[in-house]
C-alpha positions in Angstrom: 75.3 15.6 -30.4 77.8 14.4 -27.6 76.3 16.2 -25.2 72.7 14.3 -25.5 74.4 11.1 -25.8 76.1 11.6 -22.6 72.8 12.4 -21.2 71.6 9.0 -22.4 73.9 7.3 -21.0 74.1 8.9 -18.0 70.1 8.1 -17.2 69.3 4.2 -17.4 71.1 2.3 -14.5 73.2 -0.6 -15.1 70.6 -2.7 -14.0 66.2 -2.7 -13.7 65.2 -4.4 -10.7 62.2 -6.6 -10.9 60.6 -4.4 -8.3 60.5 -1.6 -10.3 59.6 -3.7 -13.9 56.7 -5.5 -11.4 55.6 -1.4 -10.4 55.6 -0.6 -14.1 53.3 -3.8 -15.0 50.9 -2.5 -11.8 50.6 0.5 -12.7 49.7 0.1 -16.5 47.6 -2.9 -15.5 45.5 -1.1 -13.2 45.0 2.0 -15.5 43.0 0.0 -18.0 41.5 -1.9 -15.0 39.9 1.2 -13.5 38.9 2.8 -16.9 35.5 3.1 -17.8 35.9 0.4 -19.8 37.0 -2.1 -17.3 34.2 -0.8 -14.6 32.0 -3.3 -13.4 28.5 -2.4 -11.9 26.7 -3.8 -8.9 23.5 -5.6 -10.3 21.3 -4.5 -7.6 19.3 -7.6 -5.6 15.1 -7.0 -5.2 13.8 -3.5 -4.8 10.5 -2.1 -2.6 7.2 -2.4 -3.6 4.6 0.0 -2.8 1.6 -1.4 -1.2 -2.2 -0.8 -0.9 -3.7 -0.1 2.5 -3.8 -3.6 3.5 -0.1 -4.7 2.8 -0.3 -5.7 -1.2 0.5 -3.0 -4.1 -0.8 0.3 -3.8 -4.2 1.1 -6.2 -6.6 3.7 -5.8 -9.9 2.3 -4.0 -12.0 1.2 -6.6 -15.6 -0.5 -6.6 -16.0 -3.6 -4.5 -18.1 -7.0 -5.3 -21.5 -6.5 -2.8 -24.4 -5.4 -4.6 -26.3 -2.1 -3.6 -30.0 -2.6 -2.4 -33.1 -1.3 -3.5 -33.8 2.1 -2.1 -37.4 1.9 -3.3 -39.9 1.8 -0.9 -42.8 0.2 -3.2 -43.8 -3.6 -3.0 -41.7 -6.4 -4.7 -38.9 -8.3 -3.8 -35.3 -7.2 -2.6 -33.4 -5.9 -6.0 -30.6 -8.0 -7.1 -29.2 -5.7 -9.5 -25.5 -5.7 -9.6 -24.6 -2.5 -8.5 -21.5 -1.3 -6.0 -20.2 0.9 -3.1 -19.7 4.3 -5.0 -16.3 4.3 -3.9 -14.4 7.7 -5.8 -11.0 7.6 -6.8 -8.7 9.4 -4.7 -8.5 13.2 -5.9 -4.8 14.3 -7.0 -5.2 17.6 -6.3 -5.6 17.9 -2.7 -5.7 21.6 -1.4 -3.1 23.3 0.1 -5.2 23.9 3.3 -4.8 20.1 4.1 -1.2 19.4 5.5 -1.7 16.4 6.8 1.1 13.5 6.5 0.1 9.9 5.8 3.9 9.3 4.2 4.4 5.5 3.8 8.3 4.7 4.0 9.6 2.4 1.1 13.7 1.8 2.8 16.2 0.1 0.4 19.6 -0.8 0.9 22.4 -2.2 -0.5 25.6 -3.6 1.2 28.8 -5.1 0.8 30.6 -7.4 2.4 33.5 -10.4 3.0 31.1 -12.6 4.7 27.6 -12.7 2.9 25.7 -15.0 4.4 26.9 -14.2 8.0 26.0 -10.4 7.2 22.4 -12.1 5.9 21.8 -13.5 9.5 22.9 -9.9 11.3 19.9 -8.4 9.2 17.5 -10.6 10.1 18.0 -10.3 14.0 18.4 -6.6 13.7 14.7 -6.8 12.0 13.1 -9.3 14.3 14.7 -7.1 16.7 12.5 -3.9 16.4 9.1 -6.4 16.1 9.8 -6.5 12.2 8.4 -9.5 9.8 10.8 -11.0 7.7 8.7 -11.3 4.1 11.2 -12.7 1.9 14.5 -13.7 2.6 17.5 -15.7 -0.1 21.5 -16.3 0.9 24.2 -17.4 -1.0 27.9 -17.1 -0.8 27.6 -14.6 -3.3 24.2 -12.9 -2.9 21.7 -11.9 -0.3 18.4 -10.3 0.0 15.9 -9.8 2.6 12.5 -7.6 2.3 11.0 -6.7 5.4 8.6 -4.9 7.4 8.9 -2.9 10.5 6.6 -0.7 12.6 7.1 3.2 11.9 7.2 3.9 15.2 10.8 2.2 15.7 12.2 2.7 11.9 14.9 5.8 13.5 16.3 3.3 16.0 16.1 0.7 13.8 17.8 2.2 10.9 20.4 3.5 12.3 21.4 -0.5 13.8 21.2 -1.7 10.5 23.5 0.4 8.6 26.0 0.4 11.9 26.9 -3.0 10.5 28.9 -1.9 7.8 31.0 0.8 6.8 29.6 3.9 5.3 32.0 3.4 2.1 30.4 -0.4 1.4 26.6 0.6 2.4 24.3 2.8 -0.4 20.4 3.4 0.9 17.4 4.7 -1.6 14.6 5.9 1.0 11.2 7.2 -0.4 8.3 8.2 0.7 4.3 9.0 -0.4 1.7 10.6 1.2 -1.2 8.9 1.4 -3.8 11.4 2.1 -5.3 11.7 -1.2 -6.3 8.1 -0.4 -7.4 9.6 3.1 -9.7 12.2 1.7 -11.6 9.4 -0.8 -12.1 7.2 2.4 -13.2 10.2 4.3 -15.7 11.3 1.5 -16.8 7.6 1.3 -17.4 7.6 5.2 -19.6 11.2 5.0 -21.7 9.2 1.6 -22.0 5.7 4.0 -23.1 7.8 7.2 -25.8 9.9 5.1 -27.3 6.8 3.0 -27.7 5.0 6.2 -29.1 7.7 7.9 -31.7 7.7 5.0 -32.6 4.4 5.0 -33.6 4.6 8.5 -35.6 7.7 7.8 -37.2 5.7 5.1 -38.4 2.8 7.5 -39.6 4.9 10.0 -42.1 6.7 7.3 -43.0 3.0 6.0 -43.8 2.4 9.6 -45.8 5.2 10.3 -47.8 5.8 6.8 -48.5 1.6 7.5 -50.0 2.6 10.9 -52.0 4.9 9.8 -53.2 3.4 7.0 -54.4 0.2 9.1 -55.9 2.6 11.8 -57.8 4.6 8.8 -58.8 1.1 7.3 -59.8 -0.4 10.5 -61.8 2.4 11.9 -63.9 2.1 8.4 -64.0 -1.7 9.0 -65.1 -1.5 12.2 -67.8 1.2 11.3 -69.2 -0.9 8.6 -69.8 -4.1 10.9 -71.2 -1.9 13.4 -74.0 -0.4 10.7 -74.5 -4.1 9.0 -75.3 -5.4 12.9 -77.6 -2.6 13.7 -79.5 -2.8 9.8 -79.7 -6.8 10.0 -81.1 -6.1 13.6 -84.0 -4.5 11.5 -87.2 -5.5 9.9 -86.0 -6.7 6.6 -86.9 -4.5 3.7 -86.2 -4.1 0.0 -84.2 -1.0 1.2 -82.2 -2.1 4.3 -81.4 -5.2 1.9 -80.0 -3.0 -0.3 -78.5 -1.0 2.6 -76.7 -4.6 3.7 -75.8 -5.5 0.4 -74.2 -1.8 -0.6 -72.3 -2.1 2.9 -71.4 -5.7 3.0 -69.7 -5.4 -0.9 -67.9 -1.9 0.9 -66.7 -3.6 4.2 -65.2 -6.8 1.8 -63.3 -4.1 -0.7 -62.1 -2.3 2.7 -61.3 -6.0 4.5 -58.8 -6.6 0.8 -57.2 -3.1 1.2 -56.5 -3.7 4.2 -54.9 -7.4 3.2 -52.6 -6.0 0.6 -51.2 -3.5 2.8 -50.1 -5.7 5.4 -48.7 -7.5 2.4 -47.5 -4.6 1.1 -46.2 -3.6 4.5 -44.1 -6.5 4.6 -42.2 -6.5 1.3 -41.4 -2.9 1.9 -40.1 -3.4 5.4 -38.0 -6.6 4.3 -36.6 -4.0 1.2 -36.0 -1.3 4.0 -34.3 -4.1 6.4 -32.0 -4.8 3.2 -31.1 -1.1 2.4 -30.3 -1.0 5.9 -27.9 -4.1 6.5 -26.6 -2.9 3.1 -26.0 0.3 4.7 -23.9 -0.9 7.7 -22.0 -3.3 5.4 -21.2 -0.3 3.8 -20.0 1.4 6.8 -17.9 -0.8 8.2 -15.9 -1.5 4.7 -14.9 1.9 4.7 -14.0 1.2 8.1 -12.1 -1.1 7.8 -10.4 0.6 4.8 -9.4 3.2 6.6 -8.0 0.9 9.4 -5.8 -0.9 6.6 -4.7 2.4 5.0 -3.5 3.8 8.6 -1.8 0.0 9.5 0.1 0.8 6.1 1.5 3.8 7.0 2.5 2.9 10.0 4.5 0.2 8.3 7.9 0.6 7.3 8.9 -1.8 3.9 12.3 -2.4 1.8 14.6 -4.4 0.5 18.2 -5.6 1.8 20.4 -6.4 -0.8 23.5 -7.9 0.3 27.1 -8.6 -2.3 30.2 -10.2 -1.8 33.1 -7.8 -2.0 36.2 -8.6 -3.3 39.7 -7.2 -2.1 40.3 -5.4 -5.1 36.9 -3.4 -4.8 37.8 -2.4 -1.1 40.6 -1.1 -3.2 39.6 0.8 -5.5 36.6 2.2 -2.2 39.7 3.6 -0.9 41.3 4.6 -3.5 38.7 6.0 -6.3 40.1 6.9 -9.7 43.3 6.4 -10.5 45.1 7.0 -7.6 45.6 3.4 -7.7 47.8 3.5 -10.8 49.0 6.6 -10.0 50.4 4.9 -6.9 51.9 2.6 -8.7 53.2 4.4 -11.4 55.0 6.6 -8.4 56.6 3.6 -6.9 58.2 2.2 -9.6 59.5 6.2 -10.4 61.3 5.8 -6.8 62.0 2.7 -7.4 64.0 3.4 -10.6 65.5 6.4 -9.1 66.8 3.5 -6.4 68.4 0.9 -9.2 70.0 4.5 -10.8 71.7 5.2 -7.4 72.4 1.0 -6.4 73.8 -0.3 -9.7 74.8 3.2 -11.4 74.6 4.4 -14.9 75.9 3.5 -18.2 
């Protein structure tokens, strides 16, 4: 019993500095302040968006508003019937075969920093920098975000500026990527359907053309036969039976004169109906075209988000020092520091 009092006494010094009661308070303090419970998370400022082939969100190619024409080569008017560019939807399962690479970048970063807004305005010349667009840009004392866009071609160089303006520690990046070619394959297909259907309406007005000439040429010659046999029978003495020879050939060359009316009637509705399919055709054409141009523009487009946060000094902390270290720093110092008060101002 002596013997442990005299180790009592013999531990606490005369006298507890406030340097090691301030240690103590540090290190408890910071032990709840870096518990879970006392963890505070980074809301994170905008994100990417993907984006269709020419800039906005990414769909599959779907029908469009202009209205197929008749591909009927009978007489009537053009058909107004509200039909669309068969455009598929991409296929999902593209074969193995194909390796091709149309990988649209989505970049997003977040960083942290003393100086927000001066950080904001680094970004935006490194982006402008490397021919980018600034798309939406906000900056606060607090907050900061920027979304951009910048050309594939330079996205290496250009990354690798933009996170050299802050330490790795206060910088966390989420890159993605999606390959486009299923979307590639659906314009291809569409191309190979728009080729062939214009390729058939031109066969289909040259055979208008052609069974038109020939029936004028048949239609004519009889015409021209008929007014040469009613010439040479009115050039006759006039007899019950070369009357009725006139009459018989005079009713024929009027029914041939009508047919050969309504099919240069006929011959125009079908050739305005072919001259449709055919302007319908090359409209057709050049919207895939042109779909395919935006789709390739959007790969080689690099787009993300910048998200920029205020840092305070405790968080550059506790970067440093993850975990507890910080407490247990603390919790060391004011050991050593005690040890010191035991050896300054003694025992009791």
């Amino acid at each position: 019993m002596n013997d442990n009092q005299t180790i009592t006494q013999h531990f606490w010094p005369r006298h507890i500095s406030w340097l090691t009661i301030v240690f103590a308070l540090l290190a408890v303090i910071t032990f709840f302040a870096v518990s879970p419970q006392g963890v505070q998370y980074v809301t994170r400022m905008g994100s990417g968006v993907m984006e269709n082939f020419g800039g906005g969100n990414i769909v599959p190619p779907t029908t469009v508003g202009v209205p197929m024409m008749d591909t009927g080569i009978s007489g009537g008017s053009v058909s107004s019937k509200a039909d669309y560019y068969p455009y598929p939807y991409p296929n999902p399962s593209v074969p193995i075969t194909d390796t091709r690479e149309f990988l649209k970048i989505y970049y997003n970063a977040q960083m942290r920093t003393r100086d927000v807004q001066g950080l904001t305005r680094r970004v935006e010349t490194v982006v402008r920098g490397y021919s980018g667009r600034i798309d939406q840009e906000s900056s606060s004392p607090q907050y900061g975000s920027i979304s951009f866009a910048v050309p594939q071609s330079k996205y290496d160089s250009f990354r690798a500026e933009l996170e050299s303006l802050v330490g790795s520690r206060f910088l966390t990046t989420n890159v993605s990527s999606q390959n486009l070619l299923s979307q590639k394959i659906s314009i291809e297909e569409q191309q190979k359907q728009a080729d062939a259907a214009l390729l058939n309406y031109k066969a289909v007005r040259q055979e208008i053309i052609k069974t038109h000439t020939t029936a004028v040429q048949s239609l004519q010659s009889i015409i021209d036969s008929d007014t040469q046999q009613l010439a040479t029978l009115r050039a006759q003495t006039s007899t019950p039976e070369i009357q009725a020879q006139i009459q018989r050939l005079s009713d024929e060359l009027s029914s041939f004169k009508q047919q050969l009316i309504n099919e240069n009637a006929s011959y125009v509705v079908q050739l305005r109906n072919a001259d449709a399919n055919i302007k319908y055709g090359q409209d057709w054409q050049k919207a895939v075209q042109t779909q395919d141009k935006a789709l390739l523009d959007n790969v080689a487009t690099v787009t993300g988000t910048i998200s920029i946060q205020w840092i305070s000094l405790w968080d550059i902390t506790r970067l440093y020092l993850p975990g507890y270290w910080i407490p247990i720093i603390f919790a060391i110092l004011a050991v050593l520091s005690f040890l010191s008060d035991r050896r300054r101002f003694g025992t009791i």
